[in-house]
N, C-alpha and C positions, 0 to 999 in steps of 0.2 A: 312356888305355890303348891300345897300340898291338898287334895282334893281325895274324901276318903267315902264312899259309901258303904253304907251298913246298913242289915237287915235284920230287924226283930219278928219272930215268930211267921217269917216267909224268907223264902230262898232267892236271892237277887241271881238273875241268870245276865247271863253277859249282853245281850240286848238292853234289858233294864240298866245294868251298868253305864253303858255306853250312850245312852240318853241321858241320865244323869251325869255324866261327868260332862255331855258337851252341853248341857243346859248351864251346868255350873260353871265352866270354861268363858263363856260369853260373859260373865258379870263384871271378869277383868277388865273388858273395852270400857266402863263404867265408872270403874274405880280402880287405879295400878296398886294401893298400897294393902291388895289383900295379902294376908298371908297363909288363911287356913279356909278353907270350906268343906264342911261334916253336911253329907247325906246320909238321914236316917229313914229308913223306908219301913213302917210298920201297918204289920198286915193282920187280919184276926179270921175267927172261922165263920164271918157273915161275912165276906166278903168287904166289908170295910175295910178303907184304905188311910192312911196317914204319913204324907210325907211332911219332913220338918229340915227345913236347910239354914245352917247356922255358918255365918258368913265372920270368920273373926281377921282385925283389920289392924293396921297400926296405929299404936297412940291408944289401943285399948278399945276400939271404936266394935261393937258387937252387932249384926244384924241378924235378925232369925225371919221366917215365913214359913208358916206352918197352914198348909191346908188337906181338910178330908177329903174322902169322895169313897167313890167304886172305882175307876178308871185310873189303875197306878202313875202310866205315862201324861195326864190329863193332870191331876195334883202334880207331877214334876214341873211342868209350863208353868202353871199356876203359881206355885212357891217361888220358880226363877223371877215372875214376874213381878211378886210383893219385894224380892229383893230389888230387882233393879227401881222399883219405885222407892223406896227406903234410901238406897244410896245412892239416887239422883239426887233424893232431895235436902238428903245432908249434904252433900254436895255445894248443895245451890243456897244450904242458909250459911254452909263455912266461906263461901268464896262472899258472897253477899255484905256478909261481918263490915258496919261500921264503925272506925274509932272514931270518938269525939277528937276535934282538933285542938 
């Protein structure tokens, strides 16, 4: 699994890094057939924050979770946690799947 952070218009310091990849680390217990997750950390001069974590999976399967704030490490939780909710829940409609008999 390949886990890549990037940073637009602010400078990610290895603290930042290392939140973000172990935020992103934990989605694997959720779902094994990731294959990619891009952390984009975009910053502007009011102090507004935007992280957006794009979770790409096998079979084509895409999740993203994008939220604002002020508090950079605070949208990292936040986004980890729209994803784990997203791929619980596909999850739970792909296992779910009735065939008619």
């Amino acid at each position: 699994m390949i886990i890549t952070v990037t940073g637009r218009h602010l400078e990610v310091t290895p603290a930042i890094r290392k939140h973000a990849e172990e935020k992103a680390a934990k989605l694997l217990k959720y779902y094994d057939r990731i294959k990619e997750i891009e952390v984009i950390l975009d910053g502007s001069a009011d102090k507004h924050m935007r992280v957006e974590m794009i979770v790409n999976a096998e079979h084509h399967n895409m999740f993203m979770g994008t939220v604002d704030g002020t508090d950079l490490y605070a949208c990292i939780d936040l986004a980890a946690h729209k994803l784990e909710r997203q791929i619980t829940e596909h999850k739970d409609r792909f296992r779910n799947r009735k065939h008619p008999a």
